[in-house]
C-alpha positions as CSV (number, residue, x, y, z in Angstrom):
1,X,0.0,0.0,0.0
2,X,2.2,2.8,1.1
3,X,1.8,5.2,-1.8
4,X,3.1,8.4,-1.7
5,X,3.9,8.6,1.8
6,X,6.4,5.5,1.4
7,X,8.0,7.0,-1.2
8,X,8.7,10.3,1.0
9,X,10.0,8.1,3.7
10,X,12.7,6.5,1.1
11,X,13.7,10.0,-0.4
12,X,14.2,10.5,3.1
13,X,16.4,7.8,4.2
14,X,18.3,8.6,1.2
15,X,19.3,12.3,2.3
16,X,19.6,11.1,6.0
17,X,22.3,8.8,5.2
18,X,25.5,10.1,6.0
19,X,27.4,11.9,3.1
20,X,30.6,10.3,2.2
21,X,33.3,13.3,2.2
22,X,36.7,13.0,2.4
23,X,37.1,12.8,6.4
24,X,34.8,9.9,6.5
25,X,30.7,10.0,7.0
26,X,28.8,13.0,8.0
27,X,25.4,14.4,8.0
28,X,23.8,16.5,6.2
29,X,24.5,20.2,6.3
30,X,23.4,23.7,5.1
31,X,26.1,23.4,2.3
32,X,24.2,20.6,1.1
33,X,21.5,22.8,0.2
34,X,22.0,24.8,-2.6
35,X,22.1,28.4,-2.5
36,X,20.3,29.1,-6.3
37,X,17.7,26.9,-5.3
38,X,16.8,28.2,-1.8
39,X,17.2,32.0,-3.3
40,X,14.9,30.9,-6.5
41,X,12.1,29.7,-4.0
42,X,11.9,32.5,-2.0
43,X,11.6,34.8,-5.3
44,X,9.2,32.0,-6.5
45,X,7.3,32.0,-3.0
46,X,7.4,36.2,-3.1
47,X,6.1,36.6,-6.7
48,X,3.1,34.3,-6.5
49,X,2.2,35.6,-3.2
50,X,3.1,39.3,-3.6
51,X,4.8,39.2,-0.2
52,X,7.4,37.7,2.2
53,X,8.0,33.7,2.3
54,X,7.8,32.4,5.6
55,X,9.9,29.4,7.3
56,X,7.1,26.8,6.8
57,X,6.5,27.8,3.4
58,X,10.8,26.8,2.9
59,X,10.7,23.8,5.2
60,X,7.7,22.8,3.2
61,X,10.2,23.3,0.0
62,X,12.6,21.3,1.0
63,X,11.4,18.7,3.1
64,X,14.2,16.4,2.8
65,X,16.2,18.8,5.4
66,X,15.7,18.9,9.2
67,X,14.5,22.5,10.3
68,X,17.8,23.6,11.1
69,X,19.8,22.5,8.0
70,X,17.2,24.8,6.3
71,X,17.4,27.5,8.9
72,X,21.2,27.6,8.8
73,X,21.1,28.3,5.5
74,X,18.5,30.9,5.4
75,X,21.0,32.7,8.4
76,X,24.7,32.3,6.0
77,X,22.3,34.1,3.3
78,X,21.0,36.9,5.3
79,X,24.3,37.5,6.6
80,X,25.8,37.3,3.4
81,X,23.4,40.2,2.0
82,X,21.3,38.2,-0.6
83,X,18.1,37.5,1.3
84,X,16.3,39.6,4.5
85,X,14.9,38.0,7.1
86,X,15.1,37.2,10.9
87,X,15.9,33.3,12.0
88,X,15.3,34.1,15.5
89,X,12.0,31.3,15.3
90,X,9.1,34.1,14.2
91,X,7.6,33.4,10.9
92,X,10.8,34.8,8.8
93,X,9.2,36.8,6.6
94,X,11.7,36.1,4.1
95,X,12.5,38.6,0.8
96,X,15.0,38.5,-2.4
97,X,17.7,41.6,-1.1
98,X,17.4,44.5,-3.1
């Protein structure tokens, strides 16, 4: 039976397996997560909305990251001047920098 649901559980267990790097195993990380595609769905999240994205709106996105994979990223990109936002736990409201 399963369905859809089983198949999100195996896409999981893919991403959840540690990544093979050159010290050995690790988890995943917020470098796993590309930056293009986070910054593309926030300007696709803003344009068909005509406002801010919000943290569940990227978790829902990417749900093959824990919370704070996707939240670490969403912090490196604020800082590094190509998103706004707050991480601080609020809803984000998260916006393409002009």
């Amino acid at each position: 039976m399963g369905g859809v649901r089983e198949r999100e559980r195996a896409n999981l267990r893919e991403v959840y397996r540690p990544c093979l790097g050159s010290a050995g195993p690790r988890m995943v990380a917020s470098k796993d997560l590309g930056t293009a595609k986070v910054i593309a769905e926030v300007a696709r999240i803003e344009e068909y909305r005509g406002c801010w994205a919000t943290r569940w709106d990227l978790y829902w996105a990417f749900p093959a990251f824990p919370e704070k994979v996707v939240m670490a990223k969403l912090s490196k990109l604020i800082r590094a001047g190509k998103i706004n936002g707050c991480v601080c736990g609020c809803r984000g409201s998260f916006t393409i920098a002009s």
